[in-house]
C-alpha positions as CSV (number, residue, x, y, z in Angstrom):
1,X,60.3,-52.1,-12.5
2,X,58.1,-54.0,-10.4
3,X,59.2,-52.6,-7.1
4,X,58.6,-49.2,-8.5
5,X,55.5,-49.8,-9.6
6,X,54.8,-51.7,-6.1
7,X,56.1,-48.6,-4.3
8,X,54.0,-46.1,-6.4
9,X,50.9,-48.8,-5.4
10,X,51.4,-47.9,-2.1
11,X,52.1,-44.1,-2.2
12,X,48.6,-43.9,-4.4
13,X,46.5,-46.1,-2.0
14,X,48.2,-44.4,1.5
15,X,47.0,-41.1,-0.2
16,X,43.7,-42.9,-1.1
17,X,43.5,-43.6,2.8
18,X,44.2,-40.4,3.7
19,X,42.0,-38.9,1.9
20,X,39.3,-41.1,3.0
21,X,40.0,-40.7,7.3
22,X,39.9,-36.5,6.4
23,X,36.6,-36.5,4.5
24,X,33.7,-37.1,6.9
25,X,30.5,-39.3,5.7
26,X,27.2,-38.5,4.9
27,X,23.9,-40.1,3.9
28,X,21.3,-37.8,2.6
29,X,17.7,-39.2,2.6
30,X,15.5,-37.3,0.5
31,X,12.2,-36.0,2.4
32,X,10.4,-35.9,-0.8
33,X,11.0,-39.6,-2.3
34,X,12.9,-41.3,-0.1
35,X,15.9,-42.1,-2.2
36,X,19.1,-41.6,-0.2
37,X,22.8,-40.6,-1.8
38,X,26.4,-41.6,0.1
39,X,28.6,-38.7,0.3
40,X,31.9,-37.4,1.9
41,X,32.3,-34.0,2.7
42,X,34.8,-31.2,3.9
43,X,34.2,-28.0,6.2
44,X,36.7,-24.8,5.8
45,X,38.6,-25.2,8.5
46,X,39.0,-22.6,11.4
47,X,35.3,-21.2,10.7
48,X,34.4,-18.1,11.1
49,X,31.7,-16.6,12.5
50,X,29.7,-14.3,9.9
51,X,31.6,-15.2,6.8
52,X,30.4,-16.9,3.8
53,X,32.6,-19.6,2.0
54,X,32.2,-21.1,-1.2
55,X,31.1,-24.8,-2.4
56,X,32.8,-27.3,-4.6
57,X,30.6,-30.5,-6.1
58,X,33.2,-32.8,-7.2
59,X,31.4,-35.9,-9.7
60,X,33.3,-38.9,-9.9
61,X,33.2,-40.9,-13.0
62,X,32.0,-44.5,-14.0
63,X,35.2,-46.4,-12.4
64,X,34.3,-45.1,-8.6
65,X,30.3,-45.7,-8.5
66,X,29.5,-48.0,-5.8
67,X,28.4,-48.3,-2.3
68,X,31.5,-48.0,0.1
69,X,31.5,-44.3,0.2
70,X,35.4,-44.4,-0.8
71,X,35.9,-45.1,-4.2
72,X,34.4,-41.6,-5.2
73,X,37.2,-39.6,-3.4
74,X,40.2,-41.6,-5.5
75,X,40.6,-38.8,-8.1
76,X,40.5,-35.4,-7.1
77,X,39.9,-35.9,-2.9
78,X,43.6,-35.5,-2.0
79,X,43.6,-32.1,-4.2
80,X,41.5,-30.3,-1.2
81,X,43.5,-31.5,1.8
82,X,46.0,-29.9,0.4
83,X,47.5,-27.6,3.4
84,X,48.1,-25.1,1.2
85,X,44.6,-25.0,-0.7
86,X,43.1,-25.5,2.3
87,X,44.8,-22.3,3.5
88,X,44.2,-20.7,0.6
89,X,41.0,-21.8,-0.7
90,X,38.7,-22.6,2.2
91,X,35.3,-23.8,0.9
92,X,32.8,-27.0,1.6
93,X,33.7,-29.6,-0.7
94,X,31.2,-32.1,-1.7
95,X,31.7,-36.0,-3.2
96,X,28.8,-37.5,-4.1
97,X,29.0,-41.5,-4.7
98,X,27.0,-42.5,-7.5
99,X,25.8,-45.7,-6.9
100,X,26.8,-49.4,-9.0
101,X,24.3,-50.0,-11.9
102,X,23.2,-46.4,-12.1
103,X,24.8,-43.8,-15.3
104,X,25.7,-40.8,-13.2
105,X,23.5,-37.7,-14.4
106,X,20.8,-39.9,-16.6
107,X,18.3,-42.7,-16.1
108,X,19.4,-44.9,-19.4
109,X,23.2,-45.5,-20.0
110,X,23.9,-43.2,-23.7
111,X,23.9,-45.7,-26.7
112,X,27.0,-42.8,-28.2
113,X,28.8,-40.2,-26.7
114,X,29.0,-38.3,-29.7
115,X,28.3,-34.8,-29.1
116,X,24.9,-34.3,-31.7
117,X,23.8,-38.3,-30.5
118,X,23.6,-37.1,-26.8
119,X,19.9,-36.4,-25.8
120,X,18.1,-32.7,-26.2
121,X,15.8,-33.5,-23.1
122,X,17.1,-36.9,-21.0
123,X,15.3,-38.6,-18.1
124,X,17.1,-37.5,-15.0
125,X,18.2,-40.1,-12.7
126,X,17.7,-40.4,-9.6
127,X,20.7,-39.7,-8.4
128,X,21.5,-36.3,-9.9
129,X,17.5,-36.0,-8.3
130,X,18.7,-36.5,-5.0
131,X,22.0,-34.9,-5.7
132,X,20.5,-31.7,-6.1
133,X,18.1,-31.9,-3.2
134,X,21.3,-32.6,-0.8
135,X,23.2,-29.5,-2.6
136,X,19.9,-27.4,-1.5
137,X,20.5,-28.1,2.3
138,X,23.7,-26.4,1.5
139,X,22.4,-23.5,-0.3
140,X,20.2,-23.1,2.9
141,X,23.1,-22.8,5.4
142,X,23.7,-19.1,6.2
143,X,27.9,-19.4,6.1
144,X,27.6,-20.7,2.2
145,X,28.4,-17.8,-0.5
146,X,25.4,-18.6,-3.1
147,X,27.5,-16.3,-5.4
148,X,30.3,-18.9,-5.2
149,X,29.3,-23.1,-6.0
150,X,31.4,-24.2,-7.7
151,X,30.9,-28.2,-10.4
152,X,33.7,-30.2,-11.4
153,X,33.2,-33.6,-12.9
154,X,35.2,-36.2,-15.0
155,X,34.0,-38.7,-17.9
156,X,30.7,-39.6,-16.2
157,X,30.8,-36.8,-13.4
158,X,31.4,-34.3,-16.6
159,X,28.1,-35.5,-18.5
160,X,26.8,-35.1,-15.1
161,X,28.5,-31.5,-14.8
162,X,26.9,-30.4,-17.9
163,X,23.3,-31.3,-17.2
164,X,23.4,-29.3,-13.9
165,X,24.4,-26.4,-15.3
166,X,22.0,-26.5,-17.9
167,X,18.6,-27.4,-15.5
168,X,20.1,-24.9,-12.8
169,X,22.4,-22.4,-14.0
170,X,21.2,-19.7,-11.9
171,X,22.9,-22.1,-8.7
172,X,26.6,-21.9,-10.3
173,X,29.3,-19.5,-10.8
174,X,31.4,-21.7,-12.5
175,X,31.8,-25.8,-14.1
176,X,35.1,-27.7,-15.0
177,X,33.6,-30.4,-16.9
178,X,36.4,-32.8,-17.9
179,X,36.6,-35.4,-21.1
180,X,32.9,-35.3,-20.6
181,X,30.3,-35.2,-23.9
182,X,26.9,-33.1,-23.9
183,X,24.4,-32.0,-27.2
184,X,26.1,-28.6,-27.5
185,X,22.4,-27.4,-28.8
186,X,21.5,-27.1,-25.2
187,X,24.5,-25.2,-23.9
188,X,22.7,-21.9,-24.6
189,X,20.8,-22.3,-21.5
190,X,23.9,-22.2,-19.8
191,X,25.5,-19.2,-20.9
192,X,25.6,-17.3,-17.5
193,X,28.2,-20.0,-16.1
194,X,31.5,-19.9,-16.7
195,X,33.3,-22.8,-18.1
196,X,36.7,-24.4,-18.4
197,X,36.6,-27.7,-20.3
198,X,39.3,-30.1,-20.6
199,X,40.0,-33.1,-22.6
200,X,42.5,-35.3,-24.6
201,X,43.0,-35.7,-27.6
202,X,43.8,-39.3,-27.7
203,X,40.5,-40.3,-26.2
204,X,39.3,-43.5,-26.9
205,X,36.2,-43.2,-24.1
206,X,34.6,-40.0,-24.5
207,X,35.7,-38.2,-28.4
208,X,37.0,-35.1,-27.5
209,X,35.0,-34.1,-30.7
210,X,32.5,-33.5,-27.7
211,X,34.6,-30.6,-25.5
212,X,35.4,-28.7,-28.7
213,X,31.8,-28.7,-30.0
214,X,30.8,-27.5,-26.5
215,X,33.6,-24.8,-26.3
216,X,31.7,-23.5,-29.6
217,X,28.8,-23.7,-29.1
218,X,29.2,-21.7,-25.5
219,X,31.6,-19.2,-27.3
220,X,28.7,-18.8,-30.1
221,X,26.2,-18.0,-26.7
222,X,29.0,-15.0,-25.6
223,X,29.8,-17.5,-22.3
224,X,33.0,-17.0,-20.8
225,X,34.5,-20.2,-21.8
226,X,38.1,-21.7,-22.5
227,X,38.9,-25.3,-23.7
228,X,42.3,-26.7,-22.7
229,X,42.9,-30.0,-24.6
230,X,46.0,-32.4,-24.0
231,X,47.9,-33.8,-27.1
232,X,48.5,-37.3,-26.9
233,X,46.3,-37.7,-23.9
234,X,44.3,-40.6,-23.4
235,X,41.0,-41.0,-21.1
236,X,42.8,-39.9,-17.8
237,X,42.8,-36.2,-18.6
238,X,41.6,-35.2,-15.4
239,X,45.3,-35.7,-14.0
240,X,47.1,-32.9,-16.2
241,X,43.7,-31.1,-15.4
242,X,44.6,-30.9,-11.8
243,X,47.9,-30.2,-12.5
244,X,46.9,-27.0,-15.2
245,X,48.5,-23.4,-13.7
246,X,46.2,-22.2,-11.8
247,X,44.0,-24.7,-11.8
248,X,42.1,-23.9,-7.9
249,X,43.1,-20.1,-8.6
250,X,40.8,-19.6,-11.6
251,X,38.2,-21.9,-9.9
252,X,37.6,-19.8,-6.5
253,X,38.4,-16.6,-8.6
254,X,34.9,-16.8,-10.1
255,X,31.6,-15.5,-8.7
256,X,28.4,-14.9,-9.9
């Protein structure tokens, strides 16, 4: 047993590493405050001259904050170095590293993450601030579909998720927010943005009381939403979440 678990150690961190040499660094500086935001990125690859490819924001969650510019790619980087999604699904893909201290989308960490305790109108941190500014530079480039960005995030990257999309739901197409909790009384605002939520429910973190009040509420709005929730699944949904049919087919199959 503890060979296997030693040799699944070393097939998880060798992906870990590959995932990390493929992504390329950035560090954003805002020109407005300042503030500056680790990132690792991915260009389509074999551009094309004249043609327009979408954008994927992936948020991490609370486990990968920090300041190596690494930790953020752990869960979901290896999905999009996938030869065949690559192939398939050529797109910029963007991982933002939150940094150590901070609580992802809002300036105060949440006292509960029940669903009606979550804030109406939160401080925005200064992360998701300078988050959005660095997304911007992005929605300026001239081979970026506008009609095509594209949120996922887990646990703390899905709280996140859900506060972009309601400030700016004009910017995306569609959000995967994953065992992540939001006040579903502000979800009308993001009715124009189609969602697929997932969670488990054996959730001990985040109550998936929180992704079923939030399909509701955006199925009461007329969204286009659909809640997927894992039976006997603890905190780590996002892993059957990758693994969902169709999972990066439904996601690039949406546009505004």
């Amino acid at each position: 047993m503890k060979r296997l678990f030693l040799a699944v150690s070393i097939i998880c961190l060798s992906l870990s590493a590959m995932a990390q040499e493929s992504y390329e660094r950035g560090l954003f500086v805002s020109p407005i405050s300042g503030d500056s935001l680790l990132y690792r990125y991915l260009t389509p690859e074999n551009l094309k001259a004249g043609e327009k490819y979408p954008l994927v924001l992936f948020l991490h969650g609370s486990g990968e904050r920090g300041n190596d510019n690494e930790k953020q790619l752990f869960h979901g980087g290896q999905m999009f170095l996938n030869p065949v999604n690559r192939e398939e699904f050529p797109a910029y893909v963007i991982f933002p590293q939150c940094p150590e201290g901070e609580y992802g989308a809002f300036a105060q960490r949440m006292e509960s993450l029940e669903p009606e305790k979550m804030p109406m109108n939160p401080e925005l941190s200064t992360t998701l601030k300078t988050l959005k500014e660095l997304l911007d530079t992005y929605l300026a480039r001239p081979d970026v579909d506008s009609k095509r960005i594209y949120i996922i995030g887990l646990s703390m990257g899905g709280m996140a998720t859900y506060e972009l999309v309601i400030r700016y739901p004009e910017t995306f197409a569609a959000a995967i927010p994953i065992c992540g909790s939001v006040n579903p009384a502000r979800l009308k605002a993001a009715k124009e943005v189609k969602f697929r939520i997932f969670h488990g429910d054996a959730d001990q973190v985040v109550p998936f009381r929180a992704s079923r009040e939030a399909y509701k509420a955006l199925k009461a709005a007329d969204a286009d939403v659909e809640y997927i929730e894992f039976p006997g699944c603890t905190h780590g949904s996002w892993n059957p979440a990758f693994n969902y049919p169709g999972f990066m087919k439904w996601l690039f199959g949406q546009k505004k």
